[in-house]
mmCIF file as Biopython writes it, N, C-alpha, C and O atoms, coordinates in Angstrom:
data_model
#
loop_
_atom_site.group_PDB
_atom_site.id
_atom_site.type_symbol
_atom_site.label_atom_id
_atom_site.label_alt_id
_atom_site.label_comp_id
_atom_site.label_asym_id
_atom_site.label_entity_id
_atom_site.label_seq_id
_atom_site.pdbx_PDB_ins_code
_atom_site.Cartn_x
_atom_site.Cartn_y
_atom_site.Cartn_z
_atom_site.occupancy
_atom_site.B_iso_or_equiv
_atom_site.auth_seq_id
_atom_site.auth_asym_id
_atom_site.pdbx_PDB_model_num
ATOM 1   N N  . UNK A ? 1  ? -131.203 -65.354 -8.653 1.0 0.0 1  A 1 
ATOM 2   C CA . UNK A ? 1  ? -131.746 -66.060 -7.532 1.0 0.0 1  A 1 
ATOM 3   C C  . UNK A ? 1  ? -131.926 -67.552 -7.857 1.0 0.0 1  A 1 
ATOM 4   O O  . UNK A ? 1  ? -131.631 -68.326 -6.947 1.0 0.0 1  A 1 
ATOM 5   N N  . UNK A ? 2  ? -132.456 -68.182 -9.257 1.0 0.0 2  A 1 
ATOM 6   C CA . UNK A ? 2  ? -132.338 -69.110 -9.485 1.0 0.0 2  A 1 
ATOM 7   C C  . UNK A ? 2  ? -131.024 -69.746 -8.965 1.0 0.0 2  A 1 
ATOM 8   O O  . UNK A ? 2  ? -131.185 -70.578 -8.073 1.0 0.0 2  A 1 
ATOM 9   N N  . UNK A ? 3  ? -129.806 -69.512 -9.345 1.0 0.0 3  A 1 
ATOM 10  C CA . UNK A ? 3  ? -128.529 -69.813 -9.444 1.0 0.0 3  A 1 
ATOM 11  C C  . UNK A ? 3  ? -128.639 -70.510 -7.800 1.0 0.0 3  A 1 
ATOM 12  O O  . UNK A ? 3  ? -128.804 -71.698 -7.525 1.0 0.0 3  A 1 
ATOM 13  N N  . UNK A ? 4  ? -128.513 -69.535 -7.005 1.0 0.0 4  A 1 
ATOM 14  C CA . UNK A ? 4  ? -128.582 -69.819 -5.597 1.0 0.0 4  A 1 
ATOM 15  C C  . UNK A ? 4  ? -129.408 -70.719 -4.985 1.0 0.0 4  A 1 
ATOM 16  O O  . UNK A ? 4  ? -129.105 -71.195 -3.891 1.0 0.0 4  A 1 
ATOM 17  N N  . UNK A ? 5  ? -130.547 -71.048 -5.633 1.0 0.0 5  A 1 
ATOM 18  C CA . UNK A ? 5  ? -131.337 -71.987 -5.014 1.0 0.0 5  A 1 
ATOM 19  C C  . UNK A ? 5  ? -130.814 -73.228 -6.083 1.0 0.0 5  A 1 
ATOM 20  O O  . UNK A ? 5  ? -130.862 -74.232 -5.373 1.0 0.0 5  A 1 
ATOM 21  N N  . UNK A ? 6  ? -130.439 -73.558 -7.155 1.0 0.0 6  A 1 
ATOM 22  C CA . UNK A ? 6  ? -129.765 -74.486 -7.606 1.0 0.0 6  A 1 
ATOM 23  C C  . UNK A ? 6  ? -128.500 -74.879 -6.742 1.0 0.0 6  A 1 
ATOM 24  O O  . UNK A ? 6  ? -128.135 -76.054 -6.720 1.0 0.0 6  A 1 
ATOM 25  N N  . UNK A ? 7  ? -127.999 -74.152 -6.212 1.0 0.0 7  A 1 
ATOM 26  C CA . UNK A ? 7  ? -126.429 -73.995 -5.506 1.0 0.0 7  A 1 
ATOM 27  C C  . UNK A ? 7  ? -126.879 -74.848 -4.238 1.0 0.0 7  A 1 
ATOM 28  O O  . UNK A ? 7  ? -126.346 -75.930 -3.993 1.0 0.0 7  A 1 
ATOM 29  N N  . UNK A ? 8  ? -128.074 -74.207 -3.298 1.0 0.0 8  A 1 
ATOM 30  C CA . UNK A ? 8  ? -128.457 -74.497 -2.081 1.0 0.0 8  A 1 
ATOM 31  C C  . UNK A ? 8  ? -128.503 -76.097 -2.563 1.0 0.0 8  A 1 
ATOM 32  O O  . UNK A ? 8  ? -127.652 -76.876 -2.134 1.0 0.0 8  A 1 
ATOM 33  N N  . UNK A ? 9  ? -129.645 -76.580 -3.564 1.0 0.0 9  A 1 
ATOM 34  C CA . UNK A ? 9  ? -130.234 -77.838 -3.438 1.0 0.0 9  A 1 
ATOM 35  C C  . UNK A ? 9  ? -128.837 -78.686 -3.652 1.0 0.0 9  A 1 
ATOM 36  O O  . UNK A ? 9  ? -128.630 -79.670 -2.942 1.0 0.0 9  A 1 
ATOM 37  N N  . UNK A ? 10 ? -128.074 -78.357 -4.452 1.0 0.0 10 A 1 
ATOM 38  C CA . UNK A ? 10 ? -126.662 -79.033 -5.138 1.0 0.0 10 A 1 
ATOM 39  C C  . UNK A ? 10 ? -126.021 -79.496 -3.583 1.0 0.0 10 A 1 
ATOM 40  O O  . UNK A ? 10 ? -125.890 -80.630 -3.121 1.0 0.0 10 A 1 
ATOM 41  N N  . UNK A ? 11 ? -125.652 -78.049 -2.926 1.0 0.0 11 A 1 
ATOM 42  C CA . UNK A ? 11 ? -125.061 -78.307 -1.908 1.0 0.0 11 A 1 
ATOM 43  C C  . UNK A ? 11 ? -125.842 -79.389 -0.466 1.0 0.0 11 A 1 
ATOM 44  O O  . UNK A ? 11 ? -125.221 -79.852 0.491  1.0 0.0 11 A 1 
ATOM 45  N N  . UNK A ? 12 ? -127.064 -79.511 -0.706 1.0 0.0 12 A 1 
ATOM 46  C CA . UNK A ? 12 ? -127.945 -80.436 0.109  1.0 0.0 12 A 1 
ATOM 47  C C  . UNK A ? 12 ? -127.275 -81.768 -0.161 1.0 0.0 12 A 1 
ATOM 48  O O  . UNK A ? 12 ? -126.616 -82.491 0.585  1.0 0.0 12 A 1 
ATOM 49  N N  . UNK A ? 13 ? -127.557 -81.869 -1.190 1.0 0.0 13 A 1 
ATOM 50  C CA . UNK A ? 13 ? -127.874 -83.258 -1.620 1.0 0.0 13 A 1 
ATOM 51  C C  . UNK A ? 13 ? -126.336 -83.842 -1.672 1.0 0.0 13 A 1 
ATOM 52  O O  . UNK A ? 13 ? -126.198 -84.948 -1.149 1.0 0.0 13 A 1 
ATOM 53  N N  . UNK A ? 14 ? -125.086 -83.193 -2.276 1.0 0.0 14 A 1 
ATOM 54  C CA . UNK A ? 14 ? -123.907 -83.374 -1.614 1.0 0.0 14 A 1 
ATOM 55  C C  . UNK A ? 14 ? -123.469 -83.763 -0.302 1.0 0.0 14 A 1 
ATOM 56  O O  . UNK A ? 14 ? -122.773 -84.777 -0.259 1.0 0.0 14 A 1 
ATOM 57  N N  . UNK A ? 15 ? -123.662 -83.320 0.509  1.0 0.0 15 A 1 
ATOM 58  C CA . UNK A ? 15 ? -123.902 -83.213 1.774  1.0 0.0 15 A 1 
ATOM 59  C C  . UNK A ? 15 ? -124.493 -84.711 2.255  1.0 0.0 15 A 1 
ATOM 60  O O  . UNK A ? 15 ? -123.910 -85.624 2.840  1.0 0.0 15 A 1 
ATOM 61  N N  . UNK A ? 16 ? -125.473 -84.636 1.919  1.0 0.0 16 A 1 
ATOM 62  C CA . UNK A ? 16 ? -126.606 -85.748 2.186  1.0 0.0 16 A 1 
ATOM 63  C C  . UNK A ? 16 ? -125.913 -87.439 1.438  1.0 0.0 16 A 1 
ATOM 64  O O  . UNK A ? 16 ? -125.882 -88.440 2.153  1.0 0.0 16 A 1 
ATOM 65  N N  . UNK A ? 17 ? -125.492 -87.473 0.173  1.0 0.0 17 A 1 
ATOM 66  C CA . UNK A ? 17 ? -124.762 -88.298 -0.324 1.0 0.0 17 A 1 
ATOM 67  C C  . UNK A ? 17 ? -123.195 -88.644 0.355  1.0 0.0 17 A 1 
ATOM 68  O O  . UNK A ? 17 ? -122.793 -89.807 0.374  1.0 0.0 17 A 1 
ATOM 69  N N  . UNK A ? 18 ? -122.762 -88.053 0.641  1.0 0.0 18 A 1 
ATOM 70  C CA . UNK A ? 18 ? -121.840 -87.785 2.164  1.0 0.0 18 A 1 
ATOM 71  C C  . UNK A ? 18 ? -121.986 -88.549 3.494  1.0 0.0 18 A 1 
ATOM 72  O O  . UNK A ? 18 ? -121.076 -89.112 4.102  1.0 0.0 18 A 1 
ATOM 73  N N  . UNK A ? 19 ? -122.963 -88.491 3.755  1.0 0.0 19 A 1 
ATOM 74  C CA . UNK A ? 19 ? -123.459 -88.688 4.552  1.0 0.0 19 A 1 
ATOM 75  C C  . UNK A ? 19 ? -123.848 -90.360 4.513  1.0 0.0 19 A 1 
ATOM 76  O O  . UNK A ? 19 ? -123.631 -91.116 5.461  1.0 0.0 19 A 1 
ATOM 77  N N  . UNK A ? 20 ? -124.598 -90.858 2.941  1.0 0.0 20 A 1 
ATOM 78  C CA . UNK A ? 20 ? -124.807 -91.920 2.836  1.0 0.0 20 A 1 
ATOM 79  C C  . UNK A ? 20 ? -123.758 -93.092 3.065  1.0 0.0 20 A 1 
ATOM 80  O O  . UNK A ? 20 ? -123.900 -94.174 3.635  1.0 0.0 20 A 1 
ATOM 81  N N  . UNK A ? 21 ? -122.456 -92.421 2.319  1.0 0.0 21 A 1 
ATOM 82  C CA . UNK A ? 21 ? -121.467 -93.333 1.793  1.0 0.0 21 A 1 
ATOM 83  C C  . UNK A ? 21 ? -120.889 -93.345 3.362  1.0 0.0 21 A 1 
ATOM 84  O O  . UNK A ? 21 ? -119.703 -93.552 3.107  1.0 0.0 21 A 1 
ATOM 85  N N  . UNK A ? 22 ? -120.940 -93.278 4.465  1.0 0.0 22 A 1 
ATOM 86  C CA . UNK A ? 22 ? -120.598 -93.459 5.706  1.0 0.0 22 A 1 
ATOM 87  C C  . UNK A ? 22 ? -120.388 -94.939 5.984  1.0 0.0 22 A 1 
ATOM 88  O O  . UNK A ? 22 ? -119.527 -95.346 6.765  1.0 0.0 22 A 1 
ATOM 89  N N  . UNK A ? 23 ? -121.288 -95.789 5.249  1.0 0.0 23 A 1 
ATOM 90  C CA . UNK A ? 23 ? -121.229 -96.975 5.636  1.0 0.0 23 A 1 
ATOM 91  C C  . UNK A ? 23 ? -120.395 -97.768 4.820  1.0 0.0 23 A 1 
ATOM 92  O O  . UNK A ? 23 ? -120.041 -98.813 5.366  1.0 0.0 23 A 1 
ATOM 93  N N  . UNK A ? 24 ? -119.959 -97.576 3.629  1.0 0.0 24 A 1 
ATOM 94  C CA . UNK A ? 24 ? -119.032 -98.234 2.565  1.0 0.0 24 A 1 
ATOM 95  C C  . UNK A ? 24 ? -117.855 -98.111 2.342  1.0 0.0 24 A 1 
ATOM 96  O O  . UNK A ? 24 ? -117.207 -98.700 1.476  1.0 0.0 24 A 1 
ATOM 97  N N  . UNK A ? 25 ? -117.351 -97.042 3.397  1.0 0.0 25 A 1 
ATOM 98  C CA . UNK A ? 25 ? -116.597 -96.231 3.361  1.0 0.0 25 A 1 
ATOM 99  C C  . UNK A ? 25 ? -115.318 -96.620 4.176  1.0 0.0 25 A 1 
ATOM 100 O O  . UNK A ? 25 ? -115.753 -96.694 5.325  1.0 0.0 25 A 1 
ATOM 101 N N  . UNK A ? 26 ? -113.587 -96.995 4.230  1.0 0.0 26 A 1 
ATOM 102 C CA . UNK A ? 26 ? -112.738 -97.917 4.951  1.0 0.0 26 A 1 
ATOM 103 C C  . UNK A ? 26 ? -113.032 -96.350 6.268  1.0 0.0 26 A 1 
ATOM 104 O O  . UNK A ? 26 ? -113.340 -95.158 6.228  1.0 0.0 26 A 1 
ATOM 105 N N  . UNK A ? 27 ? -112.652 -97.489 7.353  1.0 0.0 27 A 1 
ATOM 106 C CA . UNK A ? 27 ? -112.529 -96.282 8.642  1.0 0.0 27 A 1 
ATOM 107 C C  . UNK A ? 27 ? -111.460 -95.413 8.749  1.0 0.0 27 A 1 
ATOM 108 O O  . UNK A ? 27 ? -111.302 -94.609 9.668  1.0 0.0 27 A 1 
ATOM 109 N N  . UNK A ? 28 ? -110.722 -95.579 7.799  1.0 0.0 28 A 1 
ATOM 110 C CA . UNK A ? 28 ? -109.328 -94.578 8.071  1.0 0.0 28 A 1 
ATOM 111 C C  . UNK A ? 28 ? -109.696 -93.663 7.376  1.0 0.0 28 A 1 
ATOM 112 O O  . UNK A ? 28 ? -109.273 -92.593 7.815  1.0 0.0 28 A 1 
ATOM 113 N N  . UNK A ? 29 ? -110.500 -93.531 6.173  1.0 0.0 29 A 1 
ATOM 114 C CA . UNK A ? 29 ? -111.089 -92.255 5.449  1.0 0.0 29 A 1 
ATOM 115 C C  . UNK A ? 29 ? -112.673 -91.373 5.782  1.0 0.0 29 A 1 
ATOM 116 O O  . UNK A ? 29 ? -113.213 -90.387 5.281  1.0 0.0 29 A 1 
ATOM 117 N N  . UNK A ? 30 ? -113.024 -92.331 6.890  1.0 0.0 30 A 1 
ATOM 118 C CA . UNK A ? 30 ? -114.118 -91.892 7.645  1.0 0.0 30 A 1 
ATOM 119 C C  . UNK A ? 30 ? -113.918 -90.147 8.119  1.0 0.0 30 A 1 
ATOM 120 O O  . UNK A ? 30 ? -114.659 -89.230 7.766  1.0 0.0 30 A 1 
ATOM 121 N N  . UNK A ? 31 ? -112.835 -90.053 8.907  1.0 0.0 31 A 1 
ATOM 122 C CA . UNK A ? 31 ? -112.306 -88.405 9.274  1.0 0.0 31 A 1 
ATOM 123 C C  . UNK A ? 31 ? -112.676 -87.798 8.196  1.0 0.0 31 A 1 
ATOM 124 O O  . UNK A ? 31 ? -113.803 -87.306 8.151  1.0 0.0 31 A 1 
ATOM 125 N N  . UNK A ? 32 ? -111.954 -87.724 7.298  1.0 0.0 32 A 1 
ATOM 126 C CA . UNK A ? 32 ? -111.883 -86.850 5.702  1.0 0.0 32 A 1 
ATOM 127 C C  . UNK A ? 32 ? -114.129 -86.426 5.559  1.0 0.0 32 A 1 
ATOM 128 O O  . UNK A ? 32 ? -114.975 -85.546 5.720  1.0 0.0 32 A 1 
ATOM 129 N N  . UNK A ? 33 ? -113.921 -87.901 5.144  1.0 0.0 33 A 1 
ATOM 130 C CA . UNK A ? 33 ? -115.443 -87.915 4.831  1.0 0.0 33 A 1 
ATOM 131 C C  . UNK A ? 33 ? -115.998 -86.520 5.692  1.0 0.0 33 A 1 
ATOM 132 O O  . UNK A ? 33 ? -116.199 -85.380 5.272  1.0 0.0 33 A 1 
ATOM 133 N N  . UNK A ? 34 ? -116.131 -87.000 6.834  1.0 0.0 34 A 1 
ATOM 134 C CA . UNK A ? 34 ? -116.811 -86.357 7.820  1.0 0.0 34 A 1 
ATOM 135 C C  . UNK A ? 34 ? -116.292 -84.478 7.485  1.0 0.0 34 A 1 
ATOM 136 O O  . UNK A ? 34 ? -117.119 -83.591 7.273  1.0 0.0 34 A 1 
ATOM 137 N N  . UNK A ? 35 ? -115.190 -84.322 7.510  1.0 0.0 35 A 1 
ATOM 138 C CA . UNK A ? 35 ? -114.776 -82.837 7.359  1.0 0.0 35 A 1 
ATOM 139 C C  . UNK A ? 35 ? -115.336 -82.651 5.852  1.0 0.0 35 A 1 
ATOM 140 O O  . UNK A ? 35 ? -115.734 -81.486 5.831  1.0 0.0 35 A 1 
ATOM 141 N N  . UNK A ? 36 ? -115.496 -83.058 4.956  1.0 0.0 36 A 1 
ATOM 142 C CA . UNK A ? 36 ? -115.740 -82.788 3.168  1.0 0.0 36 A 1 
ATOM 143 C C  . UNK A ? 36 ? -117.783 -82.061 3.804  1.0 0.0 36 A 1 
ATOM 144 O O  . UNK A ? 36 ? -118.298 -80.956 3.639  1.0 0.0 36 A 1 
ATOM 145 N N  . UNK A ? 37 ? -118.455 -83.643 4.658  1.0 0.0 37 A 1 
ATOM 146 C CA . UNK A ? 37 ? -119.935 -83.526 4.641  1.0 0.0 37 A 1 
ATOM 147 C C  . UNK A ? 37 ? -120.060 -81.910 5.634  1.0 0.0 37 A 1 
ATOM 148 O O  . UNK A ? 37 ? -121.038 -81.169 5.529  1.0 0.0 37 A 1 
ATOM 149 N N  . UNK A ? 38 ? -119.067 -81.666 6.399  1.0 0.0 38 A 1 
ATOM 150 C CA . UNK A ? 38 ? -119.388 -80.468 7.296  1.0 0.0 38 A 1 
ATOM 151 C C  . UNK A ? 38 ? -119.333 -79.392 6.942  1.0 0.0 38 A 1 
ATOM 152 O O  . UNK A ? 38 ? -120.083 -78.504 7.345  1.0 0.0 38 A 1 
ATOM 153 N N  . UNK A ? 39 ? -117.751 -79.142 5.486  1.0 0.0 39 A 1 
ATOM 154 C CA . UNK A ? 39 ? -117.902 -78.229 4.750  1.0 0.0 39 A 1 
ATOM 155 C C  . UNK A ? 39 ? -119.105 -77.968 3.918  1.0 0.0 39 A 1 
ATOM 156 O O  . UNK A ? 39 ? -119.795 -76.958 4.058  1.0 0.0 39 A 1 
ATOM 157 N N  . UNK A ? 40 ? -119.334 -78.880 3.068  1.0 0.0 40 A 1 
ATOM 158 C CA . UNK A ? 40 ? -120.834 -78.932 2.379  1.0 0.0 40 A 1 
ATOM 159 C C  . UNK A ? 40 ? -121.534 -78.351 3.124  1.0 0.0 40 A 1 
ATOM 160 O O  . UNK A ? 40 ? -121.908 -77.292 2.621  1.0 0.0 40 A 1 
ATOM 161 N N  . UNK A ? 41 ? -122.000 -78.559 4.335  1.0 0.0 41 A 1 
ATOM 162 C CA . UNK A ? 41 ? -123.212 -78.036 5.136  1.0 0.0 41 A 1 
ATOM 163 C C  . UNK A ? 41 ? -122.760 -76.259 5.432  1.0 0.0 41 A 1 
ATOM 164 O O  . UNK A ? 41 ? -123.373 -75.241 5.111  1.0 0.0 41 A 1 
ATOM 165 N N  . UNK A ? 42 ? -121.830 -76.379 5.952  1.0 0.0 42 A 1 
ATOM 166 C CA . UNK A ? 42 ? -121.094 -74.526 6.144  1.0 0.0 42 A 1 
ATOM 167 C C  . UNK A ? 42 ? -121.530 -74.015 5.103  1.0 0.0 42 A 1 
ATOM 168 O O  . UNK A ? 42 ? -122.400 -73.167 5.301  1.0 0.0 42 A 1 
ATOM 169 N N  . UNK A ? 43 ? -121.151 -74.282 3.630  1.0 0.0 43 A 1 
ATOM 170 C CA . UNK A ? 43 ? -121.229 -73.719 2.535  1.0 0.0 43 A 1 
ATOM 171 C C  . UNK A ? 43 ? -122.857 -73.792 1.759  1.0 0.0 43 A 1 
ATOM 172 O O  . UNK A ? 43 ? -123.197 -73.166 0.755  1.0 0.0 43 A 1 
ATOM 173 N N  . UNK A ? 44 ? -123.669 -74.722 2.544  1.0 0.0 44 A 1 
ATOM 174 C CA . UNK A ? 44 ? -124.723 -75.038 2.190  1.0 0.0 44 A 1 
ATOM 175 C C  . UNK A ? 44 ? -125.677 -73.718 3.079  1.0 0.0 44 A 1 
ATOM 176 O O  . UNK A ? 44 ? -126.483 -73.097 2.385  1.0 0.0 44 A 1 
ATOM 177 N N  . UNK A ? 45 ? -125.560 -73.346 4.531  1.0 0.0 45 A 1 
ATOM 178 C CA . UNK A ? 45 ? -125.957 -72.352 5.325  1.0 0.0 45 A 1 
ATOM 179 C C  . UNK A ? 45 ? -125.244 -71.390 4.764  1.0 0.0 45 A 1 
ATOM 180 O O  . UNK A ? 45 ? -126.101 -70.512 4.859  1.0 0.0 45 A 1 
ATOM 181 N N  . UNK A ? 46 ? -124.141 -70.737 4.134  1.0 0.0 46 A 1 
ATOM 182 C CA . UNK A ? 46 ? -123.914 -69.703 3.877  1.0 0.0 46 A 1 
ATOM 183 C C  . UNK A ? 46 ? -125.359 -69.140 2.320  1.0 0.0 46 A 1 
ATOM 184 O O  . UNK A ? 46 ? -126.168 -68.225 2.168  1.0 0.0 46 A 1 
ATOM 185 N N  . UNK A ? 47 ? -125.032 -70.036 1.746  1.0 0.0 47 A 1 
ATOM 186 C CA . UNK A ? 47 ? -125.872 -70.101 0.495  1.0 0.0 47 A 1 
ATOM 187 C C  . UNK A ? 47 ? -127.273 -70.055 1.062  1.0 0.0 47 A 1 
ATOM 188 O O  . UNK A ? 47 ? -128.152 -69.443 0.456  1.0 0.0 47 A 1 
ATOM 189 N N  . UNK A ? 48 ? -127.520 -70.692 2.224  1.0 0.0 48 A 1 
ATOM 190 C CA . UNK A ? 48 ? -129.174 -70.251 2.277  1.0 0.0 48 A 1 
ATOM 191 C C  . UNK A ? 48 ? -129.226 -68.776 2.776  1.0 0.0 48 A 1 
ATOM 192 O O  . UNK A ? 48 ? -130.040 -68.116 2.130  1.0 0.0 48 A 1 
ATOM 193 N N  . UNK A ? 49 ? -128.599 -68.105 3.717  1.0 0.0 49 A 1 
ATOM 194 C CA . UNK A ? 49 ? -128.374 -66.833 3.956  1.0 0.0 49 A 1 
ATOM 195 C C  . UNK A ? 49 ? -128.049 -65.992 2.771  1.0 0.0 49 A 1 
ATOM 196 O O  . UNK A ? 49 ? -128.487 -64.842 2.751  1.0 0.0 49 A 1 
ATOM 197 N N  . UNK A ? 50 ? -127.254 -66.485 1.678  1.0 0.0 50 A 1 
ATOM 198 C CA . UNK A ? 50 ? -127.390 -65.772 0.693  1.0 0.0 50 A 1 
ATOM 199 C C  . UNK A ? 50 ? -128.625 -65.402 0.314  1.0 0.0 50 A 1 
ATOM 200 O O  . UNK A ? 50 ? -129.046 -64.247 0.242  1.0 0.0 50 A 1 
ATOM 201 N N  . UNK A ? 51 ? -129.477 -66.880 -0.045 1.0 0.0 51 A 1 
ATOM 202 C CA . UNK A ? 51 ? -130.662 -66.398 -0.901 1.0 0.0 51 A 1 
ATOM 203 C C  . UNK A ? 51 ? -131.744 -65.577 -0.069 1.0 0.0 51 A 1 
ATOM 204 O O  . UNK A ? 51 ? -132.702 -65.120 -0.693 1.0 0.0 51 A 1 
ATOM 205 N N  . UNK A ? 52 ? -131.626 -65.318 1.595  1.0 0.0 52 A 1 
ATOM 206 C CA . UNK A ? 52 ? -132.676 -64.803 1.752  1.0 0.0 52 A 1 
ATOM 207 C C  . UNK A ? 52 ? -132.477 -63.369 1.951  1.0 0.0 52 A 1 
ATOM 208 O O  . UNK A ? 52 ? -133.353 -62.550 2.227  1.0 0.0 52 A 1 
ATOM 209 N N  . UNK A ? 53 ? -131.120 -63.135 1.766  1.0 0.0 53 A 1 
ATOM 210 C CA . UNK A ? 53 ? -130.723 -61.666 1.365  1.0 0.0 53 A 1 
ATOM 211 C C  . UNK A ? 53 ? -131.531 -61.347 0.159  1.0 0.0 53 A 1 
ATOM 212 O O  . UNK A ? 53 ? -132.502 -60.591 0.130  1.0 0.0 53 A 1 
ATOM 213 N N  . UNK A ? 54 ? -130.972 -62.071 -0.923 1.0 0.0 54 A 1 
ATOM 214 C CA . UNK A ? 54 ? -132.011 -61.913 -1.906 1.0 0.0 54 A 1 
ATOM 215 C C  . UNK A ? 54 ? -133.500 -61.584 -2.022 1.0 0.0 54 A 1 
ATOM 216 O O  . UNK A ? 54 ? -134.164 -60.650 -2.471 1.0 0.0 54 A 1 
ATOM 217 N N  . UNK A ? 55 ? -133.724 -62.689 -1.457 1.0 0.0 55 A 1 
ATOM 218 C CA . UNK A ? 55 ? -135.315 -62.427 -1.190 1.0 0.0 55 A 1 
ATOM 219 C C  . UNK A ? 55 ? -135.321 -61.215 -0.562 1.0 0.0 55 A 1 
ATOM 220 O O  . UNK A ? 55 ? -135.638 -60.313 -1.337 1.0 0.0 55 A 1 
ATOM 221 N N  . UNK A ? 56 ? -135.025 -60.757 0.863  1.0 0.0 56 A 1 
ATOM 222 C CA . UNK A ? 56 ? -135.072 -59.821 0.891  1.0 0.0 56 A 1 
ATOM 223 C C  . UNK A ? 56 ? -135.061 -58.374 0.348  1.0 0.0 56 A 1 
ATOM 224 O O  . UNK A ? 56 ? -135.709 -57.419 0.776  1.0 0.0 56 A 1 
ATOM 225 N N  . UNK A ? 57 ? -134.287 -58.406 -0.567 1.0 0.0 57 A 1 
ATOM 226 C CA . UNK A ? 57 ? -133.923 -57.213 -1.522 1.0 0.0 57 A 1 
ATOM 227 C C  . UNK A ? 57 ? -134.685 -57.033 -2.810 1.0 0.0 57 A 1 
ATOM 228 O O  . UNK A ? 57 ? -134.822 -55.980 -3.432 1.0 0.0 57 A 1 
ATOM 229 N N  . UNK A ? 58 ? -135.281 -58.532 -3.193 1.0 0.0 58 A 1 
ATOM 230 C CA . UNK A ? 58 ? -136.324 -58.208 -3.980 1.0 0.0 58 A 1 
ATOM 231 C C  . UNK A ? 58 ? -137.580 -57.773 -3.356 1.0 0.0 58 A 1 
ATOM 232 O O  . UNK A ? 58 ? -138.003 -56.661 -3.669 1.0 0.0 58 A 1 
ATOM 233 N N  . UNK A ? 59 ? -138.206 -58.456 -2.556 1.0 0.0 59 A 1 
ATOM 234 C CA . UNK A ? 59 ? -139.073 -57.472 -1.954 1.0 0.0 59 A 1 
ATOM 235 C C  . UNK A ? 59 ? -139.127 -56.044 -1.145 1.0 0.0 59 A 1 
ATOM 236 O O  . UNK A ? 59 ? -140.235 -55.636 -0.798 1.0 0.0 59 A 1 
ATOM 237 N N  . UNK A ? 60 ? -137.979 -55.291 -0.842 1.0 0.0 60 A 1 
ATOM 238 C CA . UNK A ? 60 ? -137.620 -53.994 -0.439 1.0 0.0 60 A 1 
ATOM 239 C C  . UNK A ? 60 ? -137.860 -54.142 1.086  1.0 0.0 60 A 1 
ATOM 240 O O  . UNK A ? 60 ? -138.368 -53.209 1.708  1.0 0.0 60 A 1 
ATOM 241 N N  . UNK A ? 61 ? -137.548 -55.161 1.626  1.0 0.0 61 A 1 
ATOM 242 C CA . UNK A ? 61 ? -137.142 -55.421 2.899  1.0 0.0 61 A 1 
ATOM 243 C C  . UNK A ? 61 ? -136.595 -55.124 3.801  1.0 0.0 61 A 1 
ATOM 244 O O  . UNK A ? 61 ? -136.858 -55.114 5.003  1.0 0.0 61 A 1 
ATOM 245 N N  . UNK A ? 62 ? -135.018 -54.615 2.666  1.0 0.0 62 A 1 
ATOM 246 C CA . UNK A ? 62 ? -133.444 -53.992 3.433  1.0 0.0 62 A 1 
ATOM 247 C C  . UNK A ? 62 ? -133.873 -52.746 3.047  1.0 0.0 62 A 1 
ATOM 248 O O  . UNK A ? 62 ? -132.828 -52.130 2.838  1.0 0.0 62 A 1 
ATOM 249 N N  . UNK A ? 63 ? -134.934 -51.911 2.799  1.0 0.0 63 A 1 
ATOM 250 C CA . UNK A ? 63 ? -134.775 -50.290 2.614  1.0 0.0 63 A 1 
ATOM 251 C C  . UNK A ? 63 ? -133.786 -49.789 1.480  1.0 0.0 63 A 1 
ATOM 252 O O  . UNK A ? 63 ? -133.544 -48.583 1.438  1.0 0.0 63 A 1 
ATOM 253 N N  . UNK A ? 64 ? -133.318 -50.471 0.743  1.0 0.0 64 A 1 
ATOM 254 C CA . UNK A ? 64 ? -133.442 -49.842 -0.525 1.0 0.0 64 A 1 
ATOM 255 C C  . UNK A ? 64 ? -134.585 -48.799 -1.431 1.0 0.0 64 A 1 
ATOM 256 O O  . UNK A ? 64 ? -134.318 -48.442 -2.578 1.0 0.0 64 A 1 
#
């Protein structure tokens, strides 16, 4: 579970740094940018759904 919440914050802050460089950035590579920060975020919501599976399953939530 650690792993995953390292993963989540990684994938935040990626995302978020993404996001920064918007302004420094030539406009013809602006597109790209934008699709890289959206994946980050997809992959950033998959990973939070991961961990609350987790959570879930450690506390006996899902009926295990």
């Amino acid at each position: 579970m650690g792993w995953t919440i390292f993963t989540a914050i990684d994938l935040f802050v990626g995302a978020l740094l993404l996001d920064l460089m918007t302004t420094s950035v030539p406009p013809e590579k602006l597109p790209r940018l934008r699709k890289a920060r959206n994946i980050s975020l997809a992959l950033f919501g998959a990973t939070v759904i991961v961990l609350l599976a987790q959570i879930a399953d450690r506390h006996g939530w899902l009926g295990r």
